[in-house]
Structure formats: C-alpha cells, structure tokens
C-alpha positions in Angstrom: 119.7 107.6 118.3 121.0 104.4 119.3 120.8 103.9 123.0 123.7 102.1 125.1 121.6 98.7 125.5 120.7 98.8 122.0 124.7 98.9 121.3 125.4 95.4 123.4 126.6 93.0 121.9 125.3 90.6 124.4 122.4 90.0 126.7 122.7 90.9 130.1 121.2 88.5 133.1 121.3 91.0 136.2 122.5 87.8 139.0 124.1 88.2 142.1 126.0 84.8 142.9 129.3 84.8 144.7 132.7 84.6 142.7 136.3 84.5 143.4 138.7 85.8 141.6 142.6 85.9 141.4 144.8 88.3 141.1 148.4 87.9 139.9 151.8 89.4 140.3 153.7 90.8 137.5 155.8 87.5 137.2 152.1 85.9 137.1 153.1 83.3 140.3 151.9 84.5 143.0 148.3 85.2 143.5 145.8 86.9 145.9 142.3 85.2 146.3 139.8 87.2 146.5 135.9 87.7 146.9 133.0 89.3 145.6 129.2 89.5 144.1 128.0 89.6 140.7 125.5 92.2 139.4 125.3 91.1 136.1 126.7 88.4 133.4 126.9 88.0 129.7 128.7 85.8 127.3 131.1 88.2 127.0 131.8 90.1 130.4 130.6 90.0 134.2 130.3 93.3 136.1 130.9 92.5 139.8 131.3 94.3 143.1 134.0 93.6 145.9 136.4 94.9 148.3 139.0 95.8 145.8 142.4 95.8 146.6 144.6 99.2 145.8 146.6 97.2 143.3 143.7 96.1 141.0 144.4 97.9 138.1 142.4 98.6 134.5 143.8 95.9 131.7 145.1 93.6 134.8 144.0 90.2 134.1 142.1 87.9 136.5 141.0 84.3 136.7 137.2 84.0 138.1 135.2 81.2 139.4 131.3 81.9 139.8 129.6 80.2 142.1 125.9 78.8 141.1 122.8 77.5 142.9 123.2 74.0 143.6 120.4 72.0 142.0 118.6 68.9 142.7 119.8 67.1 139.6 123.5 68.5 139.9 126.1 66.8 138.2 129.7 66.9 139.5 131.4 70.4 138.8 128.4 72.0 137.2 127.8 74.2 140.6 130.8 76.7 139.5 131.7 78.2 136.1 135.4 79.6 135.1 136.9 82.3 133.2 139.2 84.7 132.5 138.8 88.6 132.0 140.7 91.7 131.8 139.6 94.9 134.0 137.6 97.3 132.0 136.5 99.8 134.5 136.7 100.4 138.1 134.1 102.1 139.9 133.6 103.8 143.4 130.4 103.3 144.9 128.8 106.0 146.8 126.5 103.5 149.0 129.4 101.5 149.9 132.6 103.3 150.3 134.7 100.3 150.9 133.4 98.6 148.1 134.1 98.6 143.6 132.7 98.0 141.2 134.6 95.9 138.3 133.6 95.9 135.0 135.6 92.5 133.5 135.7 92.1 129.5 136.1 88.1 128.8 139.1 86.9 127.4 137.5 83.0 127.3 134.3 81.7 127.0 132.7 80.6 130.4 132.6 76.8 131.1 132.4 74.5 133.8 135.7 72.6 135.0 137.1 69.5 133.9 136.0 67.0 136.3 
C-alpha cells in the first residue's frame, strides 16, 4: 500500500512565515487583503491558516505574497516570494474556532518580485 506521503508529488517544508493574500471579486477588480500563517510549502502548493472570510470559496483564485526571514546578505526584494493558487480545501479547526485552514494548489511557480 502506497501511503499519502509516498503519493506527493513534492516535498513538503513544514514553515510558518506570514503571507498575505488577495481575494478578488467576480469582476476580478476589487480585492480584499488579507492575512495569515503558513504550515507548510512545496513547489506546488502552500497549506496555510487564517481568519477566513465567509466568501472564500473552493476553486476561488488568490494572489499570495510570503513573507521570509530577512538575512544578513539580503538582496533587494528577495525577503517575499509571490504566487498564485486556487483553493483546494477549506478546513475548520477545532483548536481555533475562528480560524481555517486553506489548502492552495499553485497555479505559478513561486518567485521573488521584479525589482
């Protein structure tokens, strides 16, 4: 029997860094800026937990900026990385009933900003 890690497609780092995200209307104009915590990343989704608004929706797509450590040798705009993602899964968590948890499939490659 294959087991679920053993199906990935992608490693896994388990990271909490702070992210925004963005969240569109249907006319993709307006947008609401929102916050929240990675668990975990891969090259080709980031699972992440936040104070979800009632309209996030599964398949809704959101832009997402992740915020890294700054280092001593940091060149300009290497401190955050963007991409975009659609909504997998939602998730309630029991420990903190305010709070989701988003499971976001990649729909670009992370990359740091043009300067």
């Amino acid at each position: 029997m294959i087991s679920s890690f053993e199906k990935r497609r992608h490693q896994r780092l388990n990271l909490a860094l702070p992210l925004i995200y963005k969240l569109y209307n249907q006319e993709g104009k307006d947008y609401k800026k929102l916050k929240g915590v990675t668990k975990n990343i891969s090259m080709g989704g980031i699972y992440f937990v936040c104070l979800a608004p009632q309209s996030l929706a599964i398949k809704q797509v959101m832009e997402i900026a992740i915020e890294l450590p700054k280092q001593d040798f940091e060149l300009p705009g290497t401190n955050i990385l963007k991409t975009r993602g659609e909504v997998l899964r939602i998730e309630k968590l029991p420990q903190r009933p305010y709070a989701k948890g988003v499971a976001l499939q990649l729909i670009e490659n992370l990359s740091f900003p043009e300067p």
